[in-house]
N, C-alpha and C positions, 0 to 999 in steps of 0.2 A: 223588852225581852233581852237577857242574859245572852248574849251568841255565843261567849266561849262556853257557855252552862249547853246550850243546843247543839255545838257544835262535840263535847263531850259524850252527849246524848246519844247522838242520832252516829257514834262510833259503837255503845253499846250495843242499840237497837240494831244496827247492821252485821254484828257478827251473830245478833238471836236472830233476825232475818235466816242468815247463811246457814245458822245450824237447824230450824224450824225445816228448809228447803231440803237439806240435806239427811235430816230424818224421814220427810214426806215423799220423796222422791222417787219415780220408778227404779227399782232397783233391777239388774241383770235376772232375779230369780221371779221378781215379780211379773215382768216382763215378756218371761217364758211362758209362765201357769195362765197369760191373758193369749199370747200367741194360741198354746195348745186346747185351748178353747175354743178361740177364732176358727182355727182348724177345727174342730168338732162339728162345731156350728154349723160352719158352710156344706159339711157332709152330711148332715140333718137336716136342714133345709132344703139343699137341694134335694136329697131323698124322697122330703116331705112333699115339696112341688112342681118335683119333674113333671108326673104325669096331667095333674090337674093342670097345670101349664099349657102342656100340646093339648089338652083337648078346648082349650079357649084359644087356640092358634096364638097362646104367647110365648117367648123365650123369655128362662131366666139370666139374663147377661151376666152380671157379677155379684157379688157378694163383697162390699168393703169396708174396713174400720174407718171410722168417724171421731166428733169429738175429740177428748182431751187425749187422747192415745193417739189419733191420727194428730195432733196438733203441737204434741210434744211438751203437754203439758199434764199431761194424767201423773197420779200418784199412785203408790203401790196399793191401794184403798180403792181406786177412782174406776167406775162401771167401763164394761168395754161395752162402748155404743157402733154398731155398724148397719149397715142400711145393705136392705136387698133391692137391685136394681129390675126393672122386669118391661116389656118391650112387646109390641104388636110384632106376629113373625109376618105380615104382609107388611110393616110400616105405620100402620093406622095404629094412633095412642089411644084406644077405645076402651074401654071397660073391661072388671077382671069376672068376676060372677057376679052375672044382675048389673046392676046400674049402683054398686058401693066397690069401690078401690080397695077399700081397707075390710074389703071382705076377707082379703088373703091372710091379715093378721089375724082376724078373729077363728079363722083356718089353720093359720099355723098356731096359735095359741094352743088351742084342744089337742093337737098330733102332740105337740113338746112335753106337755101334762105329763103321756104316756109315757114319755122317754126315759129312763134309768139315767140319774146323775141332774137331771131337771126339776129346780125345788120353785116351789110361791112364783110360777108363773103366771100372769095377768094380762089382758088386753087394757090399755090404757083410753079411752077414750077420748082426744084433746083436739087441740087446733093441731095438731102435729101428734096422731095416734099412733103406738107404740104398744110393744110388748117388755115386761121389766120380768125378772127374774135372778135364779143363781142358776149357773150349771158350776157343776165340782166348787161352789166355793166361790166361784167366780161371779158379779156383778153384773149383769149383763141388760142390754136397752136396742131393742129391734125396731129399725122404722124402715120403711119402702119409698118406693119410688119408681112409676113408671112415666116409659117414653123410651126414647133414645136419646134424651139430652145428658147430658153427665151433671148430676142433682148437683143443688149447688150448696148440699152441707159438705160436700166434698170438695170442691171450688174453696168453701172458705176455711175447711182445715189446713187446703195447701197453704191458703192467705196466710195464717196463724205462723206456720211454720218460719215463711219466711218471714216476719215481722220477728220469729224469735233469731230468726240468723244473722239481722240486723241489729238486734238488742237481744243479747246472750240472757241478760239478768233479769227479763222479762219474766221467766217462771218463779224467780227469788221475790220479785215485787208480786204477782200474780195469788204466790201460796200466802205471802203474809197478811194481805187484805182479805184473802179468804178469811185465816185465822182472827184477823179483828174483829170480823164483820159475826164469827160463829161466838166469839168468845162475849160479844155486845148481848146484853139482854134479850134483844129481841132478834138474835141473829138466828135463830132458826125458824123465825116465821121467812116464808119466799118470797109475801106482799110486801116486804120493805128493803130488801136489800136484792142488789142483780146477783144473775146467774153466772156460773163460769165464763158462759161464751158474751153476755155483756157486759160483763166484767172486761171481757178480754179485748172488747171496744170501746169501752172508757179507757184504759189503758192506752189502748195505740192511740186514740183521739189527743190523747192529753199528751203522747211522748212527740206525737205529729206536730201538735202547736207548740211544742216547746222546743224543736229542732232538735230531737233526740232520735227523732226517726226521719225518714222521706218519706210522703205520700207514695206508698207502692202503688194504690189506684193511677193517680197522676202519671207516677213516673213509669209503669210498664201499664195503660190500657188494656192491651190487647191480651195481656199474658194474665189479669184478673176479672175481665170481661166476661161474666155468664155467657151468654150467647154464643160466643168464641171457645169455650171451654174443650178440651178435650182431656181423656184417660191419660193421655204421654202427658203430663203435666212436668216441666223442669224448673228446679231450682234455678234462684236468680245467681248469676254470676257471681262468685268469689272474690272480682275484680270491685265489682259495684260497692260490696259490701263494708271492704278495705277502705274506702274514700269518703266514712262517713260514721258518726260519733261523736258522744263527748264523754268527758272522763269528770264522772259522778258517782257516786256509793249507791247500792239500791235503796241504804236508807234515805238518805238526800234526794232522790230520787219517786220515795215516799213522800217525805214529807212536801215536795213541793206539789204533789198529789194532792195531799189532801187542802193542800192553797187554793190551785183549781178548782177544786169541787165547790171548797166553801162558798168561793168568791163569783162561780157561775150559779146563776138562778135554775137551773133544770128544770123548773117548775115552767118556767118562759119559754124553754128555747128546746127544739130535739139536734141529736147529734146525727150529724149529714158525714156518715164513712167516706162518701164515695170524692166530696170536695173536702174535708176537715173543716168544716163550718159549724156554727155552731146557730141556728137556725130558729127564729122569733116564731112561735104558735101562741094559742090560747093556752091562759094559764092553766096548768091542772095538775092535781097529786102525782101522777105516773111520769113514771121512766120512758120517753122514744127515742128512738135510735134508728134513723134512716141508713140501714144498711144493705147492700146490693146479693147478698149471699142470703138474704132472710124476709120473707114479702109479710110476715107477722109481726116487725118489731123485735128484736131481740131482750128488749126492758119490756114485754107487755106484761111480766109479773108481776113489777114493781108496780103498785097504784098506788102507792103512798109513799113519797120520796124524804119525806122530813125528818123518822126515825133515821134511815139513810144520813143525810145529810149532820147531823145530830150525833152522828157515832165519830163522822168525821172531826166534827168540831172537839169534839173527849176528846179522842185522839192527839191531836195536836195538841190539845191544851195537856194532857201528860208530855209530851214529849218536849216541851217546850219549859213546862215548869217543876217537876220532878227533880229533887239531888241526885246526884248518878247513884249513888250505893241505894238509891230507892229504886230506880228505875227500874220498871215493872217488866216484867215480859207480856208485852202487848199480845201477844201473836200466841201463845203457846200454854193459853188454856189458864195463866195464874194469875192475869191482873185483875183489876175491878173497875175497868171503862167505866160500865154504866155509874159507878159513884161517883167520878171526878168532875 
């Protein structure tokens, strides 16, 4: 391998990184029309289940954005997902109507229908059911959650965050593997490549063992601990933050990504969040991810990790063997991965 040819390389690839991010990115205007949504929402839903609420002696507690919005990684494109919270008003996390939870979504689906500015609303069916739709335009993904615990997609947006306060350029590496992985042949099937949020843990997993990041599990417990969770959630000190880094390109920073991948069997081993271990199972096509924020696996889409694995390997092998005045824009819809 040519390293001054790679090291030329991966200076191109990093300013189409930079501008790929800086086109996708939530913008100030974007930002707003997902806020005044949010706002909409929460005054439609609660309209919608005040009353049915008290007469199943529940309270609806709050209403919060989730996801890539709550994680600081959404794009001006990106669905605003938030979760309704909902509570026994005696204490007791008992049932909402009848003996189905997600009765409330298939409830609030039919009322939304009716509502002026609500288009191709759906109740989603899944291991984690949901409602999808647009209001004004807007992207939108409803899930619940009862009890009094504070869910823990919530728990793990705050994770996210600070993982990005720690590593700034975490959304720059973040957008552009999206962009490989869409612009790969079979990047828009979901059975072979992960989703934002396991994405977003192969990520920290990989930035963990390469001491680009600190175990936030490790190192604050009690401040990522479910159980311990509360709504005051704070930001990790400024101080912490300052005392830790290294000074790498986000393409550099790619590329030694896709080293890890290649050279980890995934097929072997699931990835353990909570220690940064990388953990021996039975072999099998799928993506696991023993994460503390997610009792369903965050890869259980992936069942078939080898197209995966295979996009990573192109990958590299462009960036490694390309002349710079060829060098393709990986990321941004015009090269042709799947040939190389």
């Amino acid at each position: 391998m040519d390293q001054a040819k790679l090291n030329m390389n991966l200076e191109v690839l990093n300013y189409d990184m930079s501008g790929l991010y800086e086109e996708q990115r939530e913008t100030p205007i974007s930002m707003r029309e997902k806020m005044r949504t949010f706002n909409q929402l929460r005054v439609d839903i609660y309209n919608i289940l005040k009353t049915p609420c008290e007469e199943k002696q529940m309270t609806l507690k709050r209403i919060v954005p989730i996801g890539s919005v709550a994680m600081r990684l959404s794009k001006h494109y990106s669905n605003l997902n938030i979760i309704i919270c909902i509570e026994k008003t005696d204490g007791d996390e008992g049932q909402f109507f009848g003996n189905d939870n997600n009765a409330i979504l298939r409830y609030l689906t039919e009322k939304l229908k009716t509502l002026e500015g609500y288009e191709e609303i759906n109740y989603i069916d899944e291991i984690v059911p949901s409602i999808t739709g647009f209001n004004n335009n807007v992207a939108i993904q409803i899930t619940s959650h009862y009890g009094s615990s504070v869910p823990t997609s919530y728990i793990a947006a705050r994770f996210m965050g600070n993982v990005i306060k720690f590593y700034p350029s975490f959304a720059i590496l973040h957008t552009a593997l999206k962009g490989i992985f869409k612009n790969d042949q079979l990047g828009n099937n979901q059975q072979y490549f992960p989703n934002s949020y396991a994405l977003s843990m192969m990520i920290t997993h990989f930035l963990v063992e390469k001491e680009f990041l600190p175990n936030l599990h490790q190192q604050y417990p009690e401040r990522f601990d479910p159980k311990n969770a509360t709504w005051d959630f704070e930001m990790i000190p400024d101080n912490d933050v300052l005392e830790f880094g290294k000074n790498e390109t986000p393409a550099q920073i790619l590329y030694h990504f896709l080293e890890y991948y290649i050279n980890k069997p995934i097929c072997s081993f699931s990835i353990n969040m909570k220690n940064n271990e990388m953990m021996e199972r039975n072999q099998s096509l799928g993506l696991v991810i023993i994460d503390p924020f997610d009792d369903h696996n965050p890869g259980r889409l992936v069942t078939d990790n080898r197209p995966f694995i295979e996009c990573l390997k192109r990958t590299q092998k462009l960036i490694e063997t390309l002349e710079l005045w060829d060098m393709p824009r990986l990321i941004d819809g015009k090269s042709e991965i799947q040939n190389a």
